[in-house]
Structure formats: structure tokens, C-alpha cells
N, CA, C and O atoms as CSV, one atom per row, in Angstrom:
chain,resi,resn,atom,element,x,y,z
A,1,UNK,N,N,3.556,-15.266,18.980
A,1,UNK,CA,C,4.196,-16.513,18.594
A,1,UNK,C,C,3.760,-16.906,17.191
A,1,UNK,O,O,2.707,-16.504,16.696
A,2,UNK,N,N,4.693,-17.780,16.522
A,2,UNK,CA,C,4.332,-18.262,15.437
A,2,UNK,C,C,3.669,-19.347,15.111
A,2,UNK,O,O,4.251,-20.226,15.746
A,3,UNK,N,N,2.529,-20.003,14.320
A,3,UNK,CA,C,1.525,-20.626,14.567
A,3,UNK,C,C,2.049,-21.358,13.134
A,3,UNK,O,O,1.636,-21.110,12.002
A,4,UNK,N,N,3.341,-22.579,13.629
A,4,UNK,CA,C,3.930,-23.317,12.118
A,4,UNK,C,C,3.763,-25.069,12.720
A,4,UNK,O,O,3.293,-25.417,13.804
A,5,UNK,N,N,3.947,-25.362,12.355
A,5,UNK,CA,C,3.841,-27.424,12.460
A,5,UNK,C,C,4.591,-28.103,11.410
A,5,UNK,O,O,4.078,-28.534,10.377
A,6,UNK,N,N,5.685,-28.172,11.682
A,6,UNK,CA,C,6.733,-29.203,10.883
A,6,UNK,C,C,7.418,-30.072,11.408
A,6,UNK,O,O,7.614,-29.971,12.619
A,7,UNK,N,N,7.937,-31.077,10.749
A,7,UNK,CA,C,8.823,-31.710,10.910
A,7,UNK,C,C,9.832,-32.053,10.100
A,7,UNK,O,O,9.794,-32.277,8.890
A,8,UNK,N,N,11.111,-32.092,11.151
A,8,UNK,CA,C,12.264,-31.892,10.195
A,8,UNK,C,C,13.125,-33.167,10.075
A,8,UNK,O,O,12.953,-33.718,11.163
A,9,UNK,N,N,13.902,-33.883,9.391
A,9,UNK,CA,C,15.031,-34.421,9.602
A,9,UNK,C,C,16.681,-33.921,10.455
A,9,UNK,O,O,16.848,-32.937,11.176
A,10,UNK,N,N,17.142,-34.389,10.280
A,10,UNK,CA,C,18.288,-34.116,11.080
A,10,UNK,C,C,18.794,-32.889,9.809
A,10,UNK,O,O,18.643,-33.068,8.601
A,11,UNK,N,N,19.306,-31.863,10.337
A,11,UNK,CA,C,19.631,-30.738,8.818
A,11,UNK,C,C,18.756,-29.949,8.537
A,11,UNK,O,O,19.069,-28.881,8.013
A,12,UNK,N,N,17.704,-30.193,8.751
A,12,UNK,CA,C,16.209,-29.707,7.914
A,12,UNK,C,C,16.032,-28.294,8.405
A,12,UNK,O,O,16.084,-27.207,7.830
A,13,UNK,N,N,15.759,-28.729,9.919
A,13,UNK,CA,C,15.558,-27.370,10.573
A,13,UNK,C,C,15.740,-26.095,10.149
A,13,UNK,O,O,14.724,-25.468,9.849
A,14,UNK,N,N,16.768,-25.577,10.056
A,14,UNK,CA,C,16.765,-24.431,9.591
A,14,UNK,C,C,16.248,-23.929,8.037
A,14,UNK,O,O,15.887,-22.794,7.724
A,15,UNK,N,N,16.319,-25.002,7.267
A,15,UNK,CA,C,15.731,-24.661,5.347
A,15,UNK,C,C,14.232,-24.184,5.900
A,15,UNK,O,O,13.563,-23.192,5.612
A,16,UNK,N,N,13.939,-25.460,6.950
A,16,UNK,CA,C,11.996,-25.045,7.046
A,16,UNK,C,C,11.609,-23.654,7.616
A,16,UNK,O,O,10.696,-22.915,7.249
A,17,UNK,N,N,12.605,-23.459,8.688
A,17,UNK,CA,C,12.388,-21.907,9.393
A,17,UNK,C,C,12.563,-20.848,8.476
A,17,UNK,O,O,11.913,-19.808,8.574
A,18,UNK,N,N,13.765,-21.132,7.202
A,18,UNK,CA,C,13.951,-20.323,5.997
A,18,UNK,C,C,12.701,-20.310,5.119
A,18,UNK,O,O,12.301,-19.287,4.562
A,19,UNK,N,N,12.250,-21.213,5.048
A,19,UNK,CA,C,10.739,-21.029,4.245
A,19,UNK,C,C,9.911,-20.349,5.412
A,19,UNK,O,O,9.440,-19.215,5.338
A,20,UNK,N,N,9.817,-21.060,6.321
A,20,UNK,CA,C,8.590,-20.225,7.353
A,20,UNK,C,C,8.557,-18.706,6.791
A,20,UNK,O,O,7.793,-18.154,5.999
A,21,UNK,N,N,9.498,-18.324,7.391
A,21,UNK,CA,C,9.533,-16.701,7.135
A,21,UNK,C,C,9.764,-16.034,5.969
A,21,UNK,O,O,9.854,-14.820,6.157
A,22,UNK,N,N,9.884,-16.346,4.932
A,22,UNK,CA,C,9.611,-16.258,3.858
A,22,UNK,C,C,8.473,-16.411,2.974
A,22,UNK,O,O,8.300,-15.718,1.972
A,23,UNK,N,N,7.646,-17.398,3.397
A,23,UNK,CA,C,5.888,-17.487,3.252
A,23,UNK,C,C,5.697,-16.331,3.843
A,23,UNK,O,O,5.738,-15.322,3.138
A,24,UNK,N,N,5.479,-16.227,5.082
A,24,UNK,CA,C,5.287,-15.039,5.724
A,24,UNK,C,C,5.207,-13.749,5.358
A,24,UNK,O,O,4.206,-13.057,5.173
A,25,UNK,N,N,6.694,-13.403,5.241
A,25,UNK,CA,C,6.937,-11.829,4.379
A,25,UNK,C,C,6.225,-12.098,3.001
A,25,UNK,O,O,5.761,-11.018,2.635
A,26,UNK,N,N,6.016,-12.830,2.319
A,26,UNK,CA,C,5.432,-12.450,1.106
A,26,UNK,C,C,3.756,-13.049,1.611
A,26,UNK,O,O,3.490,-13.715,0.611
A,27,UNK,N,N,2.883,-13.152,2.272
A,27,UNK,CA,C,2.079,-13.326,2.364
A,27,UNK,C,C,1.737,-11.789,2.819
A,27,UNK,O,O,0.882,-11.102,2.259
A,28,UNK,N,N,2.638,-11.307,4.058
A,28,UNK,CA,C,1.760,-9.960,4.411
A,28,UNK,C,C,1.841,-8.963,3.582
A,28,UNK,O,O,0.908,-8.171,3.444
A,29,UNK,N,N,3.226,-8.853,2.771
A,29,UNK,CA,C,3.286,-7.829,1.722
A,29,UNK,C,C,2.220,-8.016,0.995
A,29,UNK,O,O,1.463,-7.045,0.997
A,30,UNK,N,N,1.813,-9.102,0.241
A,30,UNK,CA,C,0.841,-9.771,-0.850
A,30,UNK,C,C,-0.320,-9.196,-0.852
A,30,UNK,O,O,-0.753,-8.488,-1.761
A,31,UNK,N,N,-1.197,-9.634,0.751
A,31,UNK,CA,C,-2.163,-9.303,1.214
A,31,UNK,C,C,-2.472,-8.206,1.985
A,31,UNK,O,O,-3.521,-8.189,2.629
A,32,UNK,N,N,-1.696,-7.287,2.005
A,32,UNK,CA,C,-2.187,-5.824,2.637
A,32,UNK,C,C,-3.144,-5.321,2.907
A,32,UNK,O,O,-3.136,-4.366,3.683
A,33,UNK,N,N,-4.261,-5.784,2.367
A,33,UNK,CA,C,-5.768,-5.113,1.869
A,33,UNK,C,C,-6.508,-5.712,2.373
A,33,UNK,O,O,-7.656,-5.265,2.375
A,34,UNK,N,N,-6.146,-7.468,3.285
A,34,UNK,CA,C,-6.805,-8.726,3.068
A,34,UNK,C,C,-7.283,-8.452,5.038
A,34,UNK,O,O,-8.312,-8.913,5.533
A,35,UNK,N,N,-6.343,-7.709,5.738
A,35,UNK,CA,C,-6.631,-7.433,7.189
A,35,UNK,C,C,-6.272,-8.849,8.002
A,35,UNK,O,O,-6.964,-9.273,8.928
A,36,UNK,N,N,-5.179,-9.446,7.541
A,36,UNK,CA,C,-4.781,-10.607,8.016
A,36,UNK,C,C,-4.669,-10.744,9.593
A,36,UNK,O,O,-4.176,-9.815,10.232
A,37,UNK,N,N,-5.152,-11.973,10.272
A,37,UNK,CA,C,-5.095,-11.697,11.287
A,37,UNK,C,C,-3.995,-13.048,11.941
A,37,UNK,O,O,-3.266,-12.893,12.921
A,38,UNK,N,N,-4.133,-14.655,10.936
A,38,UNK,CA,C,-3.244,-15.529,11.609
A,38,UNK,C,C,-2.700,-16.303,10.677
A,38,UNK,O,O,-3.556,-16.691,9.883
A,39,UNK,N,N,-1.502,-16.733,10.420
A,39,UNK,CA,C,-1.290,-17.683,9.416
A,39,UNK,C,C,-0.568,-18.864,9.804
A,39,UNK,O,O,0.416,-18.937,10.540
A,40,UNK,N,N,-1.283,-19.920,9.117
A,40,UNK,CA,C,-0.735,-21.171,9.972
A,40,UNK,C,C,-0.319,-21.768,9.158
A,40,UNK,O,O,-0.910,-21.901,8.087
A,41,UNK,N,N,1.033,-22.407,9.470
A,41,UNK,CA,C,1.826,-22.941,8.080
A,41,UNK,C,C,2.212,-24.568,8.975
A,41,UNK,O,O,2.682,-24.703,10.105
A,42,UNK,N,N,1.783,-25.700,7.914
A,42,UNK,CA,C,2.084,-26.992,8.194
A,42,UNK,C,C,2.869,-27.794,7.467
A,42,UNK,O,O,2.185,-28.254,6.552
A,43,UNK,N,N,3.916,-28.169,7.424
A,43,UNK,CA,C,4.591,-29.174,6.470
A,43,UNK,C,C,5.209,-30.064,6.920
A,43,UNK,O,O,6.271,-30.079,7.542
A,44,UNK,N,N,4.012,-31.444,6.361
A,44,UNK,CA,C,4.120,-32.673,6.125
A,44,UNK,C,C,5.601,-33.111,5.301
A,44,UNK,O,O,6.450,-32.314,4.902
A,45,UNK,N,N,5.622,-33.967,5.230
A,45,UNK,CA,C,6.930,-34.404,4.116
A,45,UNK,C,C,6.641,-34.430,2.690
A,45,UNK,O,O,6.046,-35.335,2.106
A,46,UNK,N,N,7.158,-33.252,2.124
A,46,UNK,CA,C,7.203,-32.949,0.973
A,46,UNK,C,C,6.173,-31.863,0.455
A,46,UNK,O,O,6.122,-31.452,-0.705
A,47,UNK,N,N,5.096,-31.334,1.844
A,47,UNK,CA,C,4.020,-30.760,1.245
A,47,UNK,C,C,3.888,-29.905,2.193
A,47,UNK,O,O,4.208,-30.165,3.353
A,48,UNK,N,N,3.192,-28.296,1.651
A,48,UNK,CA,C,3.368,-27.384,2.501
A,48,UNK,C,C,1.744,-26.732,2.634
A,48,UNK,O,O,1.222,-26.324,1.596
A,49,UNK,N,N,0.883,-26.642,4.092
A,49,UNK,CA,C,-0.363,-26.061,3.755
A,49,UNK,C,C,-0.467,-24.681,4.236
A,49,UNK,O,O,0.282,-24.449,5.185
A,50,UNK,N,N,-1.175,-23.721,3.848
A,50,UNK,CA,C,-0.769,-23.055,4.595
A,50,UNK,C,C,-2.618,-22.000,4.866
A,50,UNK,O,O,-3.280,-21.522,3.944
A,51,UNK,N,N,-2.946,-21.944,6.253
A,51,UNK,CA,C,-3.971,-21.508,6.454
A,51,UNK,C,C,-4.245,-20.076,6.641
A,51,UNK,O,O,-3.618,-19.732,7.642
A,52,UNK,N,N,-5.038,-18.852,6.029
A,52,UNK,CA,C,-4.841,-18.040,5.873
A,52,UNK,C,C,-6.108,-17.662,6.452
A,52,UNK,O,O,-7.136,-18.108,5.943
A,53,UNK,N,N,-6.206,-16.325,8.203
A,53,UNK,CA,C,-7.220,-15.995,8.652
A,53,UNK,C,C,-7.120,-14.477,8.397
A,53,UNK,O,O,-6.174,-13.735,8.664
A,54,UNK,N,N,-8.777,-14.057,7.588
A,54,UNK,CA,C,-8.639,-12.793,7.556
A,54,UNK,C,C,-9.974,-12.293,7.679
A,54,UNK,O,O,-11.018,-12.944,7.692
A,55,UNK,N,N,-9.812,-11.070,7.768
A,55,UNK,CA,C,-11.320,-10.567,7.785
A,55,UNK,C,C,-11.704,-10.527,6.232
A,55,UNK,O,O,-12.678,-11.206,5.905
A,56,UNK,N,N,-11.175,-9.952,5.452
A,56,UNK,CA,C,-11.655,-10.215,3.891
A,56,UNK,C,C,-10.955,-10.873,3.007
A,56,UNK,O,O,-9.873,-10.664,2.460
A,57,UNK,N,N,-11.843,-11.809,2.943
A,57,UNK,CA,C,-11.470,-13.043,2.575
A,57,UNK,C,C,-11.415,-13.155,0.835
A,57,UNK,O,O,-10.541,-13.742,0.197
A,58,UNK,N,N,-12.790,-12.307,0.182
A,58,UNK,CA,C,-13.010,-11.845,-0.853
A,58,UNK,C,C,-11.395,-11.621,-2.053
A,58,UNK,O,O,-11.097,-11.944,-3.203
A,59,UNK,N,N,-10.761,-10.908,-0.935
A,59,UNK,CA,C,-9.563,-10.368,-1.737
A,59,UNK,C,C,-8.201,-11.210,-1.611
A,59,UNK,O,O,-7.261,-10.874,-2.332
A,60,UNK,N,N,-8.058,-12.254,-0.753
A,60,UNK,CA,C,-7.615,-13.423,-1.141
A,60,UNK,C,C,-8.022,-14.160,-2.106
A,60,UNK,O,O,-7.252,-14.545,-2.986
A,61,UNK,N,N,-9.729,-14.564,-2.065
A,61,UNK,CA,C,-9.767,-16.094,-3.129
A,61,UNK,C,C,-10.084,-14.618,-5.043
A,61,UNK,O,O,-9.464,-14.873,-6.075
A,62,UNK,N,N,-10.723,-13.793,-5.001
A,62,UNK,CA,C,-10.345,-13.109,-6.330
A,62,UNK,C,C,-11.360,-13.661,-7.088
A,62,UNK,O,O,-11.693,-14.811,-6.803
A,63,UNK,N,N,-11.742,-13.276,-7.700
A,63,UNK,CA,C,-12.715,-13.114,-9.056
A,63,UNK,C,C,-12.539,-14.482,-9.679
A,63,UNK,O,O,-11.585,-14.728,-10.417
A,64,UNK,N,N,-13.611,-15.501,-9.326
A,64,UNK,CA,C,-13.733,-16.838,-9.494
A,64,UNK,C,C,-12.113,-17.151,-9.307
A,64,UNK,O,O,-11.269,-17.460,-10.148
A,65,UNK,N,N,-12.033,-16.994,-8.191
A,65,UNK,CA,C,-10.777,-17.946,-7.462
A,65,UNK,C,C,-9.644,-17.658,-8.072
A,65,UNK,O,O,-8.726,-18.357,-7.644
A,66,UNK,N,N,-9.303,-16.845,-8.975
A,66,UNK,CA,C,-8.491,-16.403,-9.537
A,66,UNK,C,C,-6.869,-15.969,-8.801
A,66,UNK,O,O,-5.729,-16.091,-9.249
A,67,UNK,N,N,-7.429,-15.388,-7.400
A,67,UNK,CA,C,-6.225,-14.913,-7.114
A,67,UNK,C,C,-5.451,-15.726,-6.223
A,67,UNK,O,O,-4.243,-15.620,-6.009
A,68,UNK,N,N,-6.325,-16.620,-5.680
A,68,UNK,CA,C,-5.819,-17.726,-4.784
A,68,UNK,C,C,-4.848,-18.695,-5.727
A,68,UNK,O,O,-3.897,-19.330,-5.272
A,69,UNK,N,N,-5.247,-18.693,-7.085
A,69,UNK,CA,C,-4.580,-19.847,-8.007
A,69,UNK,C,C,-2.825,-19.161,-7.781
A,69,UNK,O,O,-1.899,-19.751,-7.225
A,70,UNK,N,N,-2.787,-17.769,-8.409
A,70,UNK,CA,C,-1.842,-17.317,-8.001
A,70,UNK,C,C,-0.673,-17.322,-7.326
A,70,UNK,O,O,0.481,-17.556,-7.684
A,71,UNK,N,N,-1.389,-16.885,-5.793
A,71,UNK,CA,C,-0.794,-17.242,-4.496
A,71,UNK,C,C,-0.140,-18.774,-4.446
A,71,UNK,O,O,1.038,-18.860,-4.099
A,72,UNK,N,N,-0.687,-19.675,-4.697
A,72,UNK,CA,C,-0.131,-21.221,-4.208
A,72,UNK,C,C,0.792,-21.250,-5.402
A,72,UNK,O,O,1.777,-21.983,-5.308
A,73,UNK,N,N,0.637,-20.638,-6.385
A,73,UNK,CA,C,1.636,-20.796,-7.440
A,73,UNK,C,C,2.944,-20.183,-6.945
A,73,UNK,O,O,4.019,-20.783,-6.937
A,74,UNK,N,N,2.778,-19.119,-6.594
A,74,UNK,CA,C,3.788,-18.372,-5.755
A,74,UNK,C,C,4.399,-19.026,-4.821
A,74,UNK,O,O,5.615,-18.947,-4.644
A,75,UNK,N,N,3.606,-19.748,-4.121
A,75,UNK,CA,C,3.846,-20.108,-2.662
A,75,UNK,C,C,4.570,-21.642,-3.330
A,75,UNK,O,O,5.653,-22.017,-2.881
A,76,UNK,N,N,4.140,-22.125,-3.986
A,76,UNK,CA,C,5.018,-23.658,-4.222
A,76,UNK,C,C,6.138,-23.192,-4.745
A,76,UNK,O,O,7.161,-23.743,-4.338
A,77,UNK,N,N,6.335,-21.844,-5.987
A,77,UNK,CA,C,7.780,-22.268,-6.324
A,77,UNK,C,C,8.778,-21.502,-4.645
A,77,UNK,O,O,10.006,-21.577,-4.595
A,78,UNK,N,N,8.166,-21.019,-3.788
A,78,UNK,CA,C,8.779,-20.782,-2.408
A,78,UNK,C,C,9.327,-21.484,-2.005
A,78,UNK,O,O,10.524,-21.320,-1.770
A,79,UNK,N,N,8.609,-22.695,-1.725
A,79,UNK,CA,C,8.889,-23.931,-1.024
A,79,UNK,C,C,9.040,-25.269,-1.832
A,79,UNK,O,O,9.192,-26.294,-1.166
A,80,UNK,N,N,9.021,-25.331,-2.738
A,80,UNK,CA,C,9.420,-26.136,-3.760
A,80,UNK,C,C,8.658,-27.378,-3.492
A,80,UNK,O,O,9.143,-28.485,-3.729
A,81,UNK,N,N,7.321,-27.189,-2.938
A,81,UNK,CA,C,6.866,-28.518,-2.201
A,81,UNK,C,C,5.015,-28.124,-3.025
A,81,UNK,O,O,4.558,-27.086,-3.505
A,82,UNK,N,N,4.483,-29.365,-2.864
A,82,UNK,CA,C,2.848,-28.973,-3.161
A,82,UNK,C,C,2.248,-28.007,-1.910
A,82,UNK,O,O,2.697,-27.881,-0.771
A,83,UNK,N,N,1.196,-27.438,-2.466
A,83,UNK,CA,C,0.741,-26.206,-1.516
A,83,UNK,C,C,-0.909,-26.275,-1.590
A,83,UNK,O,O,-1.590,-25.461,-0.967
């Protein structure tokens, strides 16, 4: 099952499930290396968090946090929302 928490307006529904899975596919492609094990995606109104469980964690956050800056950069213009 998928491990997401949103809420939608009337309409919404489906744009958010269109982002869901779209975080998704570019998170596991992204992180290949990272041994991902759960990702939990929450969006509040207007804002998207998204929790990332892995065994190496190292190769997510990157050489003084470097690669994580990245990722949310990625990940907001996704969802067009703060991340």
C-alpha cells in the first residue's frame, strides 16, 4: 500500500494522485543506490512533505547536504507547492 496523507477539494483528487506517483517514480529512479525502503508523502494545503526511509541515508542528504538541496528543488517544481 501506499503510505500518502492528503487532502483534496472537490476536483483535486486526481492532480494529487498525479503528483503522488510522480514523486514516486522520480524518487526511486533518483535514489537507486539509497536502498529505499518507505516513502511517505503528506500534503497540507499548498505544501508538500515528503519522508524518505532508507538504509543509506548518506547518499540522499550528499556532501554537506548538497544533494538533498537538489531533490526538494526537483521535487517543488513537481508539485508546484513548498517541499
Amino acid at each position: 500500500t501506499w503510505d500518502s496523507r492528503w487532502y483534496a477539494n472537490t476536483g483535486e483528487s486526481g492532480k494529487l494522485l498525479h503528483e503522488d506517483v510522480k514523486i514516486r517514480e522520480f524518487l526511486t529512479e533518483e535514489l537507486k543506490q539509497a536502498a529505499l525502503s518507505k516513502i511517505v508523502i503528506e500534503s497540507p494545503h499548498k505544501k508538500c512533505r515528503v519522508t524518505i526511509h532508507s538504509a543509506r541515508t548518506g547518499i540522499i542528504i550528499g556532501n554537506k547536504g548538497a544533494e538533498i538541496v537538489k531533490l526538494r528543488k526537483k521535487l517543488s517544481e513537481i508539485t508546484n507547492a513548498d517541499t
